[in-house]
VEXDO-850865 format. One line per 10 residues: number of its first residue (from 1); their letters; for each residue z, x, y of C-alpha. Coordinates in nm, 2 decimals. Last residue first. Layout:
NUM = A = Z:X:Y; ...
This chain:
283 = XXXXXXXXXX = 7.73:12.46:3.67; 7.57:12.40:4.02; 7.85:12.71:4.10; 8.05:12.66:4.42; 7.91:12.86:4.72; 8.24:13.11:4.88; 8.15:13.20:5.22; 8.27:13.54:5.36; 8.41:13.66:5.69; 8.53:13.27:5.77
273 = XXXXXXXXXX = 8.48:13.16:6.12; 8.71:13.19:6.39; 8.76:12.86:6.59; 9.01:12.73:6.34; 9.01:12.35:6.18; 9.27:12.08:6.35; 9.55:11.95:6.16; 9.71:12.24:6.01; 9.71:12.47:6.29; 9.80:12.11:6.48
263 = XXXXXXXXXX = 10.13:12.08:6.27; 10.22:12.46:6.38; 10.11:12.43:6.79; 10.29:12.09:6.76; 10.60:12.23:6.67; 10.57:12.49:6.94; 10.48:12.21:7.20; 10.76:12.09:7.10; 11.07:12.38:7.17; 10.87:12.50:7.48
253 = XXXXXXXXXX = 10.87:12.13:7.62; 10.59:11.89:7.69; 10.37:11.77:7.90; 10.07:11.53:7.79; 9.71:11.62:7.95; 9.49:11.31:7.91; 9.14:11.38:8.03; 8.87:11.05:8.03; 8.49:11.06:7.94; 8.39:10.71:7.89
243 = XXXXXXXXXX = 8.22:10.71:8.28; 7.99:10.91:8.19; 7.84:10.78:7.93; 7.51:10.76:8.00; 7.46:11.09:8.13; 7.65:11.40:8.32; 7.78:11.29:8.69; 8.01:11.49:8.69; 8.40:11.41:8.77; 8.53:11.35:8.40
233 = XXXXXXXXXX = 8.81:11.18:8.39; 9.19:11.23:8.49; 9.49:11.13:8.33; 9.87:11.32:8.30; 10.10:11.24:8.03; 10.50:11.32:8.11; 10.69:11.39:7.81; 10.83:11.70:8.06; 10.74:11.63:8.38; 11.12:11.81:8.52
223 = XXXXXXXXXX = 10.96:12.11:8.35; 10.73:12.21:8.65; 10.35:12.19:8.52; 10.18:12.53:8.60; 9.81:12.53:8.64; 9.51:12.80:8.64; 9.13:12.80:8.74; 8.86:12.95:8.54; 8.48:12.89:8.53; 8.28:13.05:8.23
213 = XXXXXXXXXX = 7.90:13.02:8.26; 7.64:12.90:7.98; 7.63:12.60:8.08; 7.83:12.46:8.39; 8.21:12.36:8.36; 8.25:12.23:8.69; 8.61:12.24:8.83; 8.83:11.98:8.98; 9.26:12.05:8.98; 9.52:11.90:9.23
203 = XXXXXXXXXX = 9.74:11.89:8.91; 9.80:11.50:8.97; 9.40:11.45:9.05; 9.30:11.64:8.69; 8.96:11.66:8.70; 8.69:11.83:8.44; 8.36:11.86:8.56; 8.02:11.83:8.36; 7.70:12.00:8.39; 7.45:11.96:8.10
193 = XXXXXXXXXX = 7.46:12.10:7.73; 7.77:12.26:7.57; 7.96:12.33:7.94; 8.22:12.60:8.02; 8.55:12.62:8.14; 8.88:12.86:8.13; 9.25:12.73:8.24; 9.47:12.96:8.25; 9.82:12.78:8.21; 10.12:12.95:8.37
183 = XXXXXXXXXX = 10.47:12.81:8.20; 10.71:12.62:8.31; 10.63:12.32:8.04; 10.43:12.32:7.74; 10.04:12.20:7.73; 9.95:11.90:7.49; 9.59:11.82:7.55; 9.50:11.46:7.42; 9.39:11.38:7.11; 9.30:11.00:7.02
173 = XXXXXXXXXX = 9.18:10.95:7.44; 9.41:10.72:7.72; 9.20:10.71:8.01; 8.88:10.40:7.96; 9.18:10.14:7.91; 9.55:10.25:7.91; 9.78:10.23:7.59; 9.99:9.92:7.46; 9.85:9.99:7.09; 9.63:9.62:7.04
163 = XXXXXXXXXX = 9.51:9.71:7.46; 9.41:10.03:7.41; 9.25:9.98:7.05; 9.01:9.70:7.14; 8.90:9.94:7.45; 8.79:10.23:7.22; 8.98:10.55:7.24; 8.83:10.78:7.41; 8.75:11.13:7.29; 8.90:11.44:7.24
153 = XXXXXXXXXX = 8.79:11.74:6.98; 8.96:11.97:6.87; 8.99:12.36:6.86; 9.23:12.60:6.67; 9.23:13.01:6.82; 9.57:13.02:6.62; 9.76:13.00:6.93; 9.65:13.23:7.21; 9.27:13.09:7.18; 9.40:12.71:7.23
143 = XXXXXXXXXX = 9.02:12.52:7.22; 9.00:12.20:7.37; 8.64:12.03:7.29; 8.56:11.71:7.59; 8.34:11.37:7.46; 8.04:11.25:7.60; 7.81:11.46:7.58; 8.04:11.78:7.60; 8.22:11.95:7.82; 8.43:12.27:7.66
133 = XXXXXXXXXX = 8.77:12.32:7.82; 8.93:12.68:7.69; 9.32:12.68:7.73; 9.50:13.00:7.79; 9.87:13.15:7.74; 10.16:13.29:7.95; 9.92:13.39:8.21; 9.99:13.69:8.43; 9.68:13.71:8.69; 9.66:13.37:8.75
123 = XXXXXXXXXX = 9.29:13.22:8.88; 9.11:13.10:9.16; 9.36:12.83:9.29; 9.54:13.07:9.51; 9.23:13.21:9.63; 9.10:12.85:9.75; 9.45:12.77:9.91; 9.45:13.09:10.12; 9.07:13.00:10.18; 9.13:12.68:10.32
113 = XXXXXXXXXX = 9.51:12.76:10.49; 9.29:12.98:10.71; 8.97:12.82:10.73; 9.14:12.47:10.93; 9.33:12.64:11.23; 8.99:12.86:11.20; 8.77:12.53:11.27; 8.98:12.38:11.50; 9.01:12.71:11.73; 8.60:12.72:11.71
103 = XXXXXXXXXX = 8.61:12.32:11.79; 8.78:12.44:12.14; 8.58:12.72:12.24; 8.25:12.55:12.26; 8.39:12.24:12.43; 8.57:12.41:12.67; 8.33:12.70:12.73; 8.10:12.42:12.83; 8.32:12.21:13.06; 8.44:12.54:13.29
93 = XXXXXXXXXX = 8.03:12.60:13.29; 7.99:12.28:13.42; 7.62:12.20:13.46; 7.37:11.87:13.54; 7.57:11.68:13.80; 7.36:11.39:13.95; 7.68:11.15:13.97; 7.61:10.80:13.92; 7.62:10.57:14.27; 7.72:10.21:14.17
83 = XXXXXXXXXX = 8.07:10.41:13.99; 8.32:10.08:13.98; 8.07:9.85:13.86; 7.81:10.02:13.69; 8.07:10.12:13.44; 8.22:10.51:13.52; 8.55:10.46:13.54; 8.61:10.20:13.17; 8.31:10.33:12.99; 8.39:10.65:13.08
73 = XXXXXXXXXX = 8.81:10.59:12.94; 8.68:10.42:12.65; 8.51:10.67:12.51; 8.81:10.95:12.62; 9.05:10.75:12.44; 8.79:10.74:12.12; 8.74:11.09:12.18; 9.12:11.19:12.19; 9.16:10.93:11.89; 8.94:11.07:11.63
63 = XXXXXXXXXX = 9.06:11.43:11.75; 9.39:11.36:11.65; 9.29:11.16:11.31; 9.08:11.47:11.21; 9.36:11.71:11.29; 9.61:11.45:11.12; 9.38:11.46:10.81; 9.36:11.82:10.79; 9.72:11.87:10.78; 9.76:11.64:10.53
53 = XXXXXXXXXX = 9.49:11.76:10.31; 9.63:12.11:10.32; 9.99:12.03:10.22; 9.89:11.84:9.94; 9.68:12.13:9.82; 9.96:12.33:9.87; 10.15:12.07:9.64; 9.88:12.07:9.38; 9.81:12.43:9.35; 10.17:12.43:9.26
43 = XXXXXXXXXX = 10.16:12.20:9.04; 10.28:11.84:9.04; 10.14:11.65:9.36; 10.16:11.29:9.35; 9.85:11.09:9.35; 9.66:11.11:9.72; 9.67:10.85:10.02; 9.70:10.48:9.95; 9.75:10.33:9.65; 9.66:9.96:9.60
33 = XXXXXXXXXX = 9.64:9.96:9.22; 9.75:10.24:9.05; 9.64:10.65:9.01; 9.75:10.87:8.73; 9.96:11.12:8.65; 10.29:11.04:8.84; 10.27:10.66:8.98; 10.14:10.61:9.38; 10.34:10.34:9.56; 10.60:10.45:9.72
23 = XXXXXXXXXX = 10.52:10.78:9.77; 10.17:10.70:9.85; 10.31:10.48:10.15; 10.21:10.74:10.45; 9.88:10.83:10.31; 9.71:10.98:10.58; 9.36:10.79:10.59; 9.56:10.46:10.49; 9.85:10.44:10.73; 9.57:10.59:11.01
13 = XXXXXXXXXX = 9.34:10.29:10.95; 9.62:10.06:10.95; 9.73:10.20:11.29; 9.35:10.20:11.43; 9.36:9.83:11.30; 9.62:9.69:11.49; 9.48:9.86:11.80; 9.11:9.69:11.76; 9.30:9.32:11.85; 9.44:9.46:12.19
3 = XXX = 9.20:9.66:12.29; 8.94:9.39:12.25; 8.64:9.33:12.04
């Protein structure tokens, strides 16, 4: 293949490996058809996380094209043709320190924003309240310890009912999460039975909840997504049905997420079991 024809796709390659359309194309919560790069950033974590990925992307598409350059540059001088005689050089120290010291420099340009952006994803030290995430075969248990300690459970609605109720196939689920806006979200995880992982693309959020461990992360919606509803799915392999475990987060504001704190004490049943158990008489 030529220069000249491999050139057009280098530039499509880069368009697609950095994303430079997702803006354009990308929707807010979930992914759609054609998109190219990574969904829209919401959080915080989200829009560092952003920031990250973009920066190693045009590091990796940089040195992509210095050693393809370089590739075809010792194909090119050194063919048979215009080098008959082949040099019998073994050693360049000047070469060696180059190529050590170099991809060290890479490597920290790339560890510094990692691990600033992995202990600014850890966890929230003030949070305004806390959601537990329990995984479950094949369905996810919410659990809102700051509000009544109610749980429920969410699963996905079936495909007959998407399409008859205008909703989205394999994400949209019959109780999805309702967190309120501008406010800090801890975010706790754990697992009923085997691995799973709960990811949220638009909150820049992926974390295993393992049995018998607690996992915590944290998430701040801005209040501009209010009535928003964010999808993600289960990330872990986990089973069977794996792929029928969707996330649907919906954003809303103080003022309703407090009434549906009070209709969903009512709905839902309590965490907190009863001190006593009252047995009705056989009479």
């Amino acid at each position: 293949m030529s220069i000249k024809k491999l050139f057009p796709i280098l530039l499509l390659g880069l368009a697609v490996i950095t994303g430079l359309d997702s803006a354009a194309v990308a929707a807010v919560g979930q992914a759609e058809p054609w998109q190219l790069g990574l969904q829209d950033p919401v959080s915080p974590v989200a829009v560092e996380g952003h920031n990250f990925f973009v920066l190693v992307t045009w590091l990796m598409t940089i040195i992509t094209v210095i050693v393809l350059v370089l590739l075809l540059y010792v194909l090119y001088r050194f063919s048979a043709k215009r080098n008959p005689v082949p040099s019998k050089t073994t050693h360049h120290t000047l070469l060696e320190v180059v190529w050590t010291v170099v991809p060290v420099l890479i490597l920290l340009i790339i560890a510094i924003p990692s691990f600033r952006l992995l202990y600014f994803a850890d966890r929230v030290e003030d949070a305004d309240l806390t959601l537990k995430i329990i995984g479950k075969q094949w369905y996810w248990t919410y659990e809102y310890p700051d509000n009544g300690n109610f749980t429920f459970d969410s699963l996905m609605i079936d495909e007959e009912t998407a399409v008859a109720e205008g909703k989205k196939r394999l994400l949209d689920v019959d109780n999805p999460v309702v967190l309120p806006v501008d406010q800090n979200i801890r975010l706790i995880m754990t697992s009923d039975d085997v691995i799973h992982n709960w990811a949220m693309p638009s909150l820049f959020i992926k974390l295993d909840a393992v049995p018998g461990r607690l996992n915590e992360t944290w998430t701040r919606i801005p209040g501009e997504y209010a009535g928003t509803t964010f999808y993600g799915q289960c990330s872990e392999l986990c089973g069977v049905n794996h792929a029928y475990m969707p996330i649907a987060v919906k954003a809303v504001t103080m003022e309703e997420y407090e009434a549906w704190v009070a209709k969903a004490q009512e709905q839902f049943a309590s965490v907190d079991l009863p001190s006593s158990v009252s047995v009705a008489s056989a009479e």
